[in-house]
MMTF fields as JSON, N, C-alpha, C and O atoms, coordinates in Angstrom:
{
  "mmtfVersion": "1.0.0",
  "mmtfProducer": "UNKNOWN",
  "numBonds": 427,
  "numAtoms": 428,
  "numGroups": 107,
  "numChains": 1,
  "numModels": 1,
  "chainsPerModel": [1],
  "groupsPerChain": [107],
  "chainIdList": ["A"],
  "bondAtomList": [4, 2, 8, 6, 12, 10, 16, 14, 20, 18, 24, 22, 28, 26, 32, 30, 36, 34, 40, 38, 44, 42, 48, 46, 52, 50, 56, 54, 60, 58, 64, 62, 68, 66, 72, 70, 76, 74, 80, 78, 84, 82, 88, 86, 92, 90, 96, 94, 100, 98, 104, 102, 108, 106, 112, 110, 116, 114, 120, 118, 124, 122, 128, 126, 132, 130, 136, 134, 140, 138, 144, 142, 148, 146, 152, 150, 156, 154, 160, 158, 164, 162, 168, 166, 172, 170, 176, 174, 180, 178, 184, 182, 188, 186, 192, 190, 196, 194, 200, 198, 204, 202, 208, 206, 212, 210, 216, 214, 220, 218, 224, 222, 228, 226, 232, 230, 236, 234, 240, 238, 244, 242, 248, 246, 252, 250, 256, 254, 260, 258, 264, 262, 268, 266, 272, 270, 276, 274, 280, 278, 284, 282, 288, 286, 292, 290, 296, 294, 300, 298, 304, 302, 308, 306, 312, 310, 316, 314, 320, 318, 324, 322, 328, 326, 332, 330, 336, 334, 340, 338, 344, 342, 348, 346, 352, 350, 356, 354, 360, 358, 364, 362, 368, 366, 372, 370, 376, 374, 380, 378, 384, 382, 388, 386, 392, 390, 396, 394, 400, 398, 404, 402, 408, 406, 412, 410, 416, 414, 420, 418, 424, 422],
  "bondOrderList": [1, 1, 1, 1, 1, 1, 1, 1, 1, 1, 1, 1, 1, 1, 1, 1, 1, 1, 1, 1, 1, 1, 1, 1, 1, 1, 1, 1, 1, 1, 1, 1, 1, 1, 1, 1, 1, 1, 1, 1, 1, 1, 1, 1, 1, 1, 1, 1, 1, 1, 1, 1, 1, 1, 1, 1, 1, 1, 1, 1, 1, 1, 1, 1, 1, 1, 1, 1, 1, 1, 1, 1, 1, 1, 1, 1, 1, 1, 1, 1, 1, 1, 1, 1, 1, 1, 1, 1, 1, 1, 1, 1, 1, 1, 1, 1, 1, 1, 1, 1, 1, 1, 1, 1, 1, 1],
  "groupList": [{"groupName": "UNK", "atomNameList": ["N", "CA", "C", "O"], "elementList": ["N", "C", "C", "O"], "formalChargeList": [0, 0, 0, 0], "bondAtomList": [1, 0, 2, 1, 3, 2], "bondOrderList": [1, 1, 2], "singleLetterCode": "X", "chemCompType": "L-PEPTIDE LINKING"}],
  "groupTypeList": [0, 0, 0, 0, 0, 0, 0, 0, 0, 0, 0, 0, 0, 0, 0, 0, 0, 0, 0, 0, 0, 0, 0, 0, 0, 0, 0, 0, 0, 0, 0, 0, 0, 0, 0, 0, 0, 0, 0, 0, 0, 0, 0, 0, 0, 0, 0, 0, 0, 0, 0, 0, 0, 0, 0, 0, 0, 0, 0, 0, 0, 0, 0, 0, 0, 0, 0, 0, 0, 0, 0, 0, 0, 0, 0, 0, 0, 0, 0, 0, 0, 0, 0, 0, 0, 0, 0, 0, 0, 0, 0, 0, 0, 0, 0, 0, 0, 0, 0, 0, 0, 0, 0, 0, 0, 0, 0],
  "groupIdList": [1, 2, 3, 4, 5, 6, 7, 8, 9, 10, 11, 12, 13, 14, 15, 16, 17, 18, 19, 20, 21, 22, 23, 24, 25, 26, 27, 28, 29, 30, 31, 32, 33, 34, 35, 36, 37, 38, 39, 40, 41, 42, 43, 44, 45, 46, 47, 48, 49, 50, 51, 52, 53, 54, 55, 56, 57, 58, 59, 60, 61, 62, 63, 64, 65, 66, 67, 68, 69, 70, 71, 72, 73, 74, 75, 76, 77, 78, 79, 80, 81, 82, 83, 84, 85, 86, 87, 88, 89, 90, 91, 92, 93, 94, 95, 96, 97, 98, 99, 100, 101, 102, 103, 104, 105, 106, 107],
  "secStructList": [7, 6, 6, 6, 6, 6, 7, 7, 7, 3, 3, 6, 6, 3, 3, 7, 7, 3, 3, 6, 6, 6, 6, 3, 3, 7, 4, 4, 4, 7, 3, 3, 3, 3, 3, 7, 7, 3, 3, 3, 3, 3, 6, 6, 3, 3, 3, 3, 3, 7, 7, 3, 3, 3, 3, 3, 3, 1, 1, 1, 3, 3, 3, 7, 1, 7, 7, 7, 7, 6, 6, 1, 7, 1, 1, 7, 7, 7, 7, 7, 7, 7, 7, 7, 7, 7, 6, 6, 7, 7, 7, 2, 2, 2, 2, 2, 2, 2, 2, 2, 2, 2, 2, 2, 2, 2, 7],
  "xCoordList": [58.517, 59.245, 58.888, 58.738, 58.712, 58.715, 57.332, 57.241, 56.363, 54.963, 54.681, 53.607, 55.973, 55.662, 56.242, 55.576, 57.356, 57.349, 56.008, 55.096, 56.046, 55.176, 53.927, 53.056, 53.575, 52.443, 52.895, 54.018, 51.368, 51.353, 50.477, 49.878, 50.364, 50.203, 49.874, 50.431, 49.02, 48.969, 49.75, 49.433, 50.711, 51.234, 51.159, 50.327, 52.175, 52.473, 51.914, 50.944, 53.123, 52.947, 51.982, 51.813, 51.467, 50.74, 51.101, 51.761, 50.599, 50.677, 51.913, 52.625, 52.608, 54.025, 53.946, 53.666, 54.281, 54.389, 55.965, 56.918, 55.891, 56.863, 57.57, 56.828, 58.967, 59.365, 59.061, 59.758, 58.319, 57.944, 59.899, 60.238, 60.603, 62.122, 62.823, 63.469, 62.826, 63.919, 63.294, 63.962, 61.99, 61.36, 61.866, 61.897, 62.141, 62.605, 61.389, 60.655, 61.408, 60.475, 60.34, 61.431, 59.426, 59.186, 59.338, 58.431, 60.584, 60.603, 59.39, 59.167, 58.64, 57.417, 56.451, 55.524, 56.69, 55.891, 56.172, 55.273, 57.556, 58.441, 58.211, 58.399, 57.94, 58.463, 59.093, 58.791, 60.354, 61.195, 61.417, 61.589, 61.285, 61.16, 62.737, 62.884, 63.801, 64.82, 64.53, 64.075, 64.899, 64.66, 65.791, 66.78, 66.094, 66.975, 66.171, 65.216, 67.376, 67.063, 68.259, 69.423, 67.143, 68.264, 68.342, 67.208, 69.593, 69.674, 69.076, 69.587, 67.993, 67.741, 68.076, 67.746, 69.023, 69.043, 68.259, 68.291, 67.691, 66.998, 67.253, 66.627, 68.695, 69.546, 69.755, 70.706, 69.038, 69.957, 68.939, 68.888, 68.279, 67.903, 68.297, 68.479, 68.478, 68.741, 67.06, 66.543, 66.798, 65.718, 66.434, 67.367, 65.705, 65.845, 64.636, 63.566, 64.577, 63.317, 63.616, 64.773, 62.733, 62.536, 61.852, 61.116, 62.513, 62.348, 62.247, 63.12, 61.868, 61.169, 62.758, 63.045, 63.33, 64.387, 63.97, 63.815, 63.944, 63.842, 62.624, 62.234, 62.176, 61.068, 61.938, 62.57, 61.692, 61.849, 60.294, 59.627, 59.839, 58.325, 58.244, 58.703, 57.706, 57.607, 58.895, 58.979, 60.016, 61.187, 61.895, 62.487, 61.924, 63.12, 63.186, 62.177, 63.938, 64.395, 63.726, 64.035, 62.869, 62.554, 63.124, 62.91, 63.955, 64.132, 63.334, 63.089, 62.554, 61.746, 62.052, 61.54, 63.491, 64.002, 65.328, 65.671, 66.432, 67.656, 68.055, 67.446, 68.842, 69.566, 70.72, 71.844, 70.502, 71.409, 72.024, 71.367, 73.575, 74.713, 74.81, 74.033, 75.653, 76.11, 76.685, 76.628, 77.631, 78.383, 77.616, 78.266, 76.236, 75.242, 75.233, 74.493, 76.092, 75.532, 75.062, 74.495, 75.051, 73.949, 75.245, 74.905, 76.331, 76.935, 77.861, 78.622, 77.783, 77.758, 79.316, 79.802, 80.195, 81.41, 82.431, 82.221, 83.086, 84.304, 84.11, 83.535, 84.681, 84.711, 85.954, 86.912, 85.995, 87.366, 88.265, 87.737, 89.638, 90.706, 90.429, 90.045, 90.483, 90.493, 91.674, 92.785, 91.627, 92.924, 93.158, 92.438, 94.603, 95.189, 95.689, 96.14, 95.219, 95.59, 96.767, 96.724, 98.138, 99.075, 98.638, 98.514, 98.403, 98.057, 98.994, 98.779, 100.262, 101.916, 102.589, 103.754, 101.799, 102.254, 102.06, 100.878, 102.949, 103.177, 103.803, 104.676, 102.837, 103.968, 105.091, 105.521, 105.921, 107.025, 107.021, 107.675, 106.04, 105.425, 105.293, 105.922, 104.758, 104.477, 105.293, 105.389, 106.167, 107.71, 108.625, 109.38, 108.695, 109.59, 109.223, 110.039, 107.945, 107.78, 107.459, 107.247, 107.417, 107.511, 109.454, 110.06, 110.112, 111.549, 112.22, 113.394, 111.415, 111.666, 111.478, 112.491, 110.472, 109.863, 110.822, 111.449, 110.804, 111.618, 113.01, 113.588, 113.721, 115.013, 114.787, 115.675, 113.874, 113.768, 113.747, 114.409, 112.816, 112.641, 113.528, 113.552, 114.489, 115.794, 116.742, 117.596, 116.622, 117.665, 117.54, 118.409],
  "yCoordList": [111.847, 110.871, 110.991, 109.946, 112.366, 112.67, 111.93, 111.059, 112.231, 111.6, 110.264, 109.988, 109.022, 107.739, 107.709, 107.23, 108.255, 108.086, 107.863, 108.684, 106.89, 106.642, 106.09, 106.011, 105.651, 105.121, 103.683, 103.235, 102.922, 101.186, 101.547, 102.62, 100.18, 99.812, 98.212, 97.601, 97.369, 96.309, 95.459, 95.228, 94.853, 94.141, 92.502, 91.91, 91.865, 90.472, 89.791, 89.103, 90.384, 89.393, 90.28, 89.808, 91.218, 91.603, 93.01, 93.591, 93.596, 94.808, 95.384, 94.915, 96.458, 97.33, 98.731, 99.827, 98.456, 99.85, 100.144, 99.381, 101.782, 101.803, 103.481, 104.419, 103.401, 103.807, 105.279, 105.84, 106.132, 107.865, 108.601, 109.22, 108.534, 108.898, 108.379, 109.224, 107.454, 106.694, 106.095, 105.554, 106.268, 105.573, 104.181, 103.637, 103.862, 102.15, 101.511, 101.982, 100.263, 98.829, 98.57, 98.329, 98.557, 98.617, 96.688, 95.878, 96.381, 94.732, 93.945, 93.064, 94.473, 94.121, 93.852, 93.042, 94.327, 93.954, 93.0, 92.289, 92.781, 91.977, 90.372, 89.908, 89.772, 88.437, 87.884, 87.904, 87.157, 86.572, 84.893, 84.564, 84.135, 82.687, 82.219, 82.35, 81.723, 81.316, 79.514, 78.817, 78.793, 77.84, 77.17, 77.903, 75.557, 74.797, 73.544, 72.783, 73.92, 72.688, 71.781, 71.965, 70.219, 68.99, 68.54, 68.255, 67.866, 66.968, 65.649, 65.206, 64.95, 63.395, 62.851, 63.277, 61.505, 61.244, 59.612, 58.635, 59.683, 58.63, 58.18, 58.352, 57.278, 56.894, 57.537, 58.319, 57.397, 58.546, 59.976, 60.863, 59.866, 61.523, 62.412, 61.702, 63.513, 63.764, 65.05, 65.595, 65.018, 65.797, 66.755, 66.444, 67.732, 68.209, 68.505, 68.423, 68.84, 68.39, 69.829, 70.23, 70.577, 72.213, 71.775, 70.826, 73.071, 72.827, 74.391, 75.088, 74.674, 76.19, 75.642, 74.546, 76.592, 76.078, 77.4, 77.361, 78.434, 79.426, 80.64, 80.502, 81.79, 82.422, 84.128, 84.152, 85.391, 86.367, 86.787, 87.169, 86.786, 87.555, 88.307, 87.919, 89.155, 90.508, 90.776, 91.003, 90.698, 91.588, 90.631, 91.041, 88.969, 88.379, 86.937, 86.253, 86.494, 85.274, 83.769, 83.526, 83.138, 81.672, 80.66, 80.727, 79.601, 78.458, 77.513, 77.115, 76.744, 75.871, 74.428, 73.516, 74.591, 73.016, 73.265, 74.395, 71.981, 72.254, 72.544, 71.998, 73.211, 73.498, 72.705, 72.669, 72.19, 70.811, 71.446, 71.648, 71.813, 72.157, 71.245, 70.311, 71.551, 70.767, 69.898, 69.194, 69.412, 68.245, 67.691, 66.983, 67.849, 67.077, 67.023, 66.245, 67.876, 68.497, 69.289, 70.182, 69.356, 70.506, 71.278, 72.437, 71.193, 72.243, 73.647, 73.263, 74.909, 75.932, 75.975, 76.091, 75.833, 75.869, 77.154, 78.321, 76.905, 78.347, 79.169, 78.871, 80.176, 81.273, 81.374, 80.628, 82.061, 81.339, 82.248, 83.354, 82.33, 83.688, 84.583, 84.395, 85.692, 86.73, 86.933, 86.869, 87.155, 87.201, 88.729, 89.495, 88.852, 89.98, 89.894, 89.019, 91.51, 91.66, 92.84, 94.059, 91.782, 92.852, 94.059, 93.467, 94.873, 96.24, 96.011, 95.842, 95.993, 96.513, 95.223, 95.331, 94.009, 93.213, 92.934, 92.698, 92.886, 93.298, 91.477, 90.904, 90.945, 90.01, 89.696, 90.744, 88.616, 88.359, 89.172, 90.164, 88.372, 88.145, 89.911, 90.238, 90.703, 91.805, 92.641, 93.625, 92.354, 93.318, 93.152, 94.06, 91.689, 91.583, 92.593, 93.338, 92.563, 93.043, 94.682, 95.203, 95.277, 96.735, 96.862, 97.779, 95.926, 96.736, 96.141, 96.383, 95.457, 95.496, 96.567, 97.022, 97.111, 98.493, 99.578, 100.23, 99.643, 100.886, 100.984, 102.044, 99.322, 99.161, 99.944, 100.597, 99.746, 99.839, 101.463, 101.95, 102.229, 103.612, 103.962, 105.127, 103.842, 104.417, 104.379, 105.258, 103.406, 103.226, 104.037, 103.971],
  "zCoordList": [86.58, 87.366, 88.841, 89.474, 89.554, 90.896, 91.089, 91.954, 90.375, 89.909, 90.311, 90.846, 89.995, 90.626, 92.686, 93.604, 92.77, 94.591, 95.391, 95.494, 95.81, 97.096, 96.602, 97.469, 95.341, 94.384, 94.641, 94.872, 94.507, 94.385, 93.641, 93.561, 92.813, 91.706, 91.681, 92.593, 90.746, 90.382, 89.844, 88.677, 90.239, 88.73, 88.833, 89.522, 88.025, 87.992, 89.275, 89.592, 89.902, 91.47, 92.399, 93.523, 92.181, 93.137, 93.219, 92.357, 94.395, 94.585, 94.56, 95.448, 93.701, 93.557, 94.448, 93.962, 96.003, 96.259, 96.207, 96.362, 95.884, 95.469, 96.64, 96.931, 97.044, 98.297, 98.367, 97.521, 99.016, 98.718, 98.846, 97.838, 99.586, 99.576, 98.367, 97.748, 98.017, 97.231, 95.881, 95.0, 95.861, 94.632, 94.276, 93.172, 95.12, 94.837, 95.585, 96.454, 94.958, 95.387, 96.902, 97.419, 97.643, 98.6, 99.103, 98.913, 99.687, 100.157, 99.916, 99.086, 100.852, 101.335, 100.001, 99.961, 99.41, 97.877, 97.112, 96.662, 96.794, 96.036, 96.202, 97.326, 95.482, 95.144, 94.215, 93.022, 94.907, 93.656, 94.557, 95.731, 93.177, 93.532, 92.879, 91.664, 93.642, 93.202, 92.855, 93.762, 91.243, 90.569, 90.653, 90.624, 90.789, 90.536, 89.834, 89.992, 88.839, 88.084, 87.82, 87.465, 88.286, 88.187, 87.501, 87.113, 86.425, 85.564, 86.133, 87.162, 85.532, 85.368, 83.977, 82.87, 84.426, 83.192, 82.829, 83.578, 81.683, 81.166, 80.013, 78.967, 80.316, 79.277, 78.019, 78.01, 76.826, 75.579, 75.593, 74.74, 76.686, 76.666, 77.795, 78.785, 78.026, 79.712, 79.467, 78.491, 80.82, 81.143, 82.668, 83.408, 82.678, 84.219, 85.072, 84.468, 86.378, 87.16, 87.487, 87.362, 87.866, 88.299, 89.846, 90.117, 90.903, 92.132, 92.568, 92.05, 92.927, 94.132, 95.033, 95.515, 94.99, 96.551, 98.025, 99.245, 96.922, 98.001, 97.219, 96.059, 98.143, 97.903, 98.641, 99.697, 97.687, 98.486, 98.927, 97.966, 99.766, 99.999, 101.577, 102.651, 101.335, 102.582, 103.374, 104.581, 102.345, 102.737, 103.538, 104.536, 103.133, 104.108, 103.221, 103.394, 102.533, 101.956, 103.166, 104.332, 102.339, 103.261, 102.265, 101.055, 102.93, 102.224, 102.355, 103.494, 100.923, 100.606, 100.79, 101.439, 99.655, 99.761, 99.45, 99.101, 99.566, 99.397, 97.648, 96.728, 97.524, 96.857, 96.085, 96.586, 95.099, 94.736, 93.496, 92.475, 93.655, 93.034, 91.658, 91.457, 90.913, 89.787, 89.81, 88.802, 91.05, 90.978, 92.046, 92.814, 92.327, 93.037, 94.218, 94.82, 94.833, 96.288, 96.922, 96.292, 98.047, 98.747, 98.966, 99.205, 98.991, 99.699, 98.793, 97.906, 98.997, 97.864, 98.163, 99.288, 96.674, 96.364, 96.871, 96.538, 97.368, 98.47, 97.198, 96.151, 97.533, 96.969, 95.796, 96.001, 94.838, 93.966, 94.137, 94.026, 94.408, 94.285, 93.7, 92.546, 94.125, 92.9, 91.933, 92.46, 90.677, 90.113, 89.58, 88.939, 90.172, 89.737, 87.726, 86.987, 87.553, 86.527, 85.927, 86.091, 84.954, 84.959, 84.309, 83.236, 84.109, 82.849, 81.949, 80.749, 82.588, 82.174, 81.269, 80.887, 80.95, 80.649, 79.148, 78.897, 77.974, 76.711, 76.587, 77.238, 75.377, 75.16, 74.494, 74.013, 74.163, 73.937, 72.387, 72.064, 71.569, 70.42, 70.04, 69.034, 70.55, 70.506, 70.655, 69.921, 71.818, 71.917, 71.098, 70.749, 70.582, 69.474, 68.422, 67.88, 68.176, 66.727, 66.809, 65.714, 67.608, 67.824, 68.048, 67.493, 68.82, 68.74, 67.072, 66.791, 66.205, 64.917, 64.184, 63.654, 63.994, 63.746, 63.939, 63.104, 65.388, 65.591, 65.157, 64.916, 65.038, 64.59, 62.766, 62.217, 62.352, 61.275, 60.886, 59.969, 61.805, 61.841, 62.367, 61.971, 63.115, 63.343, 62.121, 62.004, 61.222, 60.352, 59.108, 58.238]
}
């Protein structure tokens, strides 16, 4: 394992150097192409159109083209509440039928 730190290599997209401290992917190597795809529709068939919107290359995100959401806009949807979860919460259905039980094992 110690064996790969600080090694590049050939791959897919090109050269993999890889970090001599941390053995992780060196930015600067990396490319990742973020895809949107649009629904077109052409009456009883629907098709979608593929678009490059954005590119990661030499360690800094460039935007290509806009970004077109699902309800067909450019603009990226707020953030949604987070929802709390009870642990402690047993339902009706369930409490009934355990203090049946126990009525029963008491008797």
């Amino acid at each position: 394992f110690d064996a790969m730190f600080g090694t590049q290599f050939s791959g897919s997209t090109g050269t993999v150097r890889l970090d001599a401290k941390t053995g992780s992917r060196d930015p600067d190597s990396a490319l990742f192409i973020m895809h949107n795809y649009v629904e077109v529709d052409f009456g009883d068939s629907v098709t979608f159109t593929e678009t490059e919107t954005d590119i990661f290359q030499f360690g800094s995100w460039k935007n290509v083209a806009p970004f077109v959401f699902a309800d067909g806009t450019l603009d990226p949807h707020p953030d949604l509440e987070e929802v709390g979860v009870d642990m402690q919460y047993i339902g009706v259905g369930v409490r009934g039928a355990c203090l049946g039980m126990a009525g029963i094992i008491v008797l």
